[in-house]
C-alpha positions in Angstrom: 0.0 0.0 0.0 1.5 3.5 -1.3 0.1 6.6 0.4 0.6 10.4 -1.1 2.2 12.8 0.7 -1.7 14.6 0.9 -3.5 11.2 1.9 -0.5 10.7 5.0 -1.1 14.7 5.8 -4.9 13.9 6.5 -4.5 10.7 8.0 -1.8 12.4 11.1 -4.7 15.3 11.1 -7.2 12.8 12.5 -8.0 11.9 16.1 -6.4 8.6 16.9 -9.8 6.5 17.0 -10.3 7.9 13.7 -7.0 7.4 12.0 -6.6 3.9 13.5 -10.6 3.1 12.1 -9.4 4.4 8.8 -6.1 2.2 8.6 -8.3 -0.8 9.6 -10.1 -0.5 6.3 -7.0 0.6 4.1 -5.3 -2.5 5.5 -8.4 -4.8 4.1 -8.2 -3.3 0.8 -4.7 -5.0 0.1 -6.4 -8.3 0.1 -9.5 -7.2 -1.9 -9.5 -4.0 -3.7 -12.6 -4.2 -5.3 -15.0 -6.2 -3.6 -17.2 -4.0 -0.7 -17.7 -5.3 2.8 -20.1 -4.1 5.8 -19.0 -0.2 6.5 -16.8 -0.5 3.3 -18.6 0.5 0.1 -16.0 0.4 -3.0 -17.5 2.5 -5.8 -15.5 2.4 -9.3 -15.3 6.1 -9.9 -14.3 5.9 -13.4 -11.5 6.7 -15.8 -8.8 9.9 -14.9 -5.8 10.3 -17.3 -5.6 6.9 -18.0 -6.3 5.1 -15.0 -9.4 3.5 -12.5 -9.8 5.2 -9.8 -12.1 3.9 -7.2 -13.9 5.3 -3.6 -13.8 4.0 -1.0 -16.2 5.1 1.9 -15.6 4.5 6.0 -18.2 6.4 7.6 -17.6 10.0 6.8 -14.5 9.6 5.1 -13.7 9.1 1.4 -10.4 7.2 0.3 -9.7 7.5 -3.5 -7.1 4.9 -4.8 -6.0 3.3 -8.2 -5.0 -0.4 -7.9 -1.6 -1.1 -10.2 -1.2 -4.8 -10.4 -1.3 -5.7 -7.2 -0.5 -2.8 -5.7 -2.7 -0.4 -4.2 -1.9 3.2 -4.3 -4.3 5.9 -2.3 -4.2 9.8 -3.8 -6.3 11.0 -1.4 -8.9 10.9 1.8 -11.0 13.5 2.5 -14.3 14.1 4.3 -17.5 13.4 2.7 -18.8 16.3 1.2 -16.1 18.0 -0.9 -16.9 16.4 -4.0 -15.5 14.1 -7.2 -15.0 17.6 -9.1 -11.1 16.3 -10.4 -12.5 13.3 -11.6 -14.6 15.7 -14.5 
């Protein structure tokens, strides 16, 4: 699992319980990208220069990631509510 520099920078803004609820689920996606699981919906967001991009959502946080092989690489996580507006 790969982590920008602006997905790290959110996660050490979070709360402990928060950060360590968040990890929990990042940890699961290295074993299964794709497939949701209860308080994990995966949404396939599309196509973005080239590449998948999917969302994932724990509670009112959003993860966006691209899987490369079978690596999984996370751009950003954000709060709900900000928007897909990048992905246009």
């Amino acid at each position: 699992m790969l982590l920008s520099d602006e997905a790290l920078a959110f996660l050490r803004s979070l709360e402990t319980r928060q950060r360590d609820r968040v990890l929990d689920h990042l940890k699961a996606l290295e074993t299964d990208p794709f497939r949701a699981r209860p308080r994990a919906d995966i949404k396939n967001c599309g196509r973005h220069h080239g590449q998948t991009f999917y969302r994932l959502r724990v509670g009112d946080f959003r993860v966006v990631y691209v899987v490369e092989g079978r690596q999984v690489k996370v751009t950003e996580i954000f709060r709900r509510g900000r928007g897909y507006r990048w992905l246009e």
